[in-house]
Every structure is written in structure tokens, then in C-alpha cells.
N, C-alpha and C positions, 0 to 999 in steps of 0.2 A: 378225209371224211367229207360225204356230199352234204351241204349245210345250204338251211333255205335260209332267205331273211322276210322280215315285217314291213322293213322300210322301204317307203314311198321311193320307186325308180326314179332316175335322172330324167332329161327329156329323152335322151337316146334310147333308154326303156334299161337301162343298167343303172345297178351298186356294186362301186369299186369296193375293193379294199385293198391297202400296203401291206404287206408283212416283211421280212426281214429285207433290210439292202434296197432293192429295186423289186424284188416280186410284186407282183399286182394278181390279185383275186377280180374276176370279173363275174358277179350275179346276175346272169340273163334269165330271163323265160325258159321255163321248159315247155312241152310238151302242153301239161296242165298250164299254164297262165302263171307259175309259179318261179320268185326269180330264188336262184339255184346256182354252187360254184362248187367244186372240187377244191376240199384246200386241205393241202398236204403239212400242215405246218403245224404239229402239235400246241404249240407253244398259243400261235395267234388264234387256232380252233380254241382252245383254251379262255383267251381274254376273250372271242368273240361270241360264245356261251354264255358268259357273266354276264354280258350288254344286255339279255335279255330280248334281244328282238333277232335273235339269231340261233336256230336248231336243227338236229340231225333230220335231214328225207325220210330216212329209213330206222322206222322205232325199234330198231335190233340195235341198234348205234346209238341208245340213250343210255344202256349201261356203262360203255366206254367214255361217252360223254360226260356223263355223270362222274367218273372216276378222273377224267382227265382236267375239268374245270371245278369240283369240288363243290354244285350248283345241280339241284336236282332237275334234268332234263326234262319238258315236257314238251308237248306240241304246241301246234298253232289256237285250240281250243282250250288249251289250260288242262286235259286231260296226260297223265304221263303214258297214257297207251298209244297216243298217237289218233287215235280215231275221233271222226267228229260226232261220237254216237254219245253225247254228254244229255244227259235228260232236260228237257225244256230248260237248256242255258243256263242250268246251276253249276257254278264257280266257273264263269266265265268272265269275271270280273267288272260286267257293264255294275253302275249305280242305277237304283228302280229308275230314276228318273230319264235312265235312256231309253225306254218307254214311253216316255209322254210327250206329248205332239208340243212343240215350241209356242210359248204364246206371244201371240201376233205384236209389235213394237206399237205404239200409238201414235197417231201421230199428231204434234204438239200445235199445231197454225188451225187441226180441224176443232180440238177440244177448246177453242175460245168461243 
């Protein structure tokens, strides 16, 4: 199954993964800017579903998903269709306050 991930690339611009013995999964860029691996390995598609920052490319591949990690598959938007067409960012999980513009640190040597 082609499986994207969430997680921040290394410097080299990959995310490894182990799976059984010595296989190694390598998440490169695609095309889109998107890192991306082919991983044949029921078992490790499985636990790497659970982790949550790991899902199917292709949303025709969430019901197998779905059925092989026991974790309801959804996209990268929290939508389980796969498309980013989610209405003004409802259940996209940010807190209101990821909206509001940071306020400034004071600084302690001027307010004397």
C-alpha cells in the first residue's frame, strides 16, 4: 500500500522506517512535495496506521486500511474522503487560539 506520512523529513529530505529483519521503507517526496513509500508489509502498514501521522495516497485504499489497522482512516485534513474541500477548517483539529496572532514577550530591563 502507497502510504504518506506527517512527519518532519530528516535532513536528507527522508522518513525511514524498519519493518521486519532488515527491510527499510524509505518516505521520499513525490511529485507533489509529498513524502511517500510503498510498503508491502501488512503487518507494519498496520501499526504504522495507528501512529496516526501515517495514511493511504489513494482514498480507495482507506477501506482496506481501515479493515487492516482497526483505526478509522482518514486524510491529511481530518476528512475520511481524502479531499482538502473541509468547510472553513471545521474538524481540523487546530484550538481557536491557532488563530490569534502571538503576543509580543515584554521585555523586563525596558519596564523599569
Amino acid at each position: 500500500m502507497k502510504l504518506q506520512t506527517s512527519i518532519i523529513a530528516r535532513r536528507d529530505g527522508t522518513v525511514r522506517v524498519s519493518g521486519k529483519g532488515a527491510q527499510r521503507y524509505v518516505f521520499q517526496a513525490d511529485e507533489d512535495g509529498q513524502l511517500v513509500a510503498d510498503v508491502d508489509d501488512d503487518e507494519l502498514v498496520a501499526h504504522l496506521l495507528q501512529q496516526g501521522t501515517f495514511w493511504p495516497v489513494d482514498p480507495g485504499d482507506y477501506d482496506a486500511a481501515t479493515a487492516l489497522s482497526g483505526v478509522q482512516t482518514v486524510g491529511p485534513d481530518g476528512g475520511a474522503d481524502g479531499d482538502d474541500d473541509d468547510a472553513d477548517g471545521a474538524g481540523d483539529g487546530q484550538p481557536q487560539e491557532a488563530n490569534t496572532p502571538p503576543r509580543p514577550r515584554r521585555n523586563p530591563r525596558k519596564a523599569r
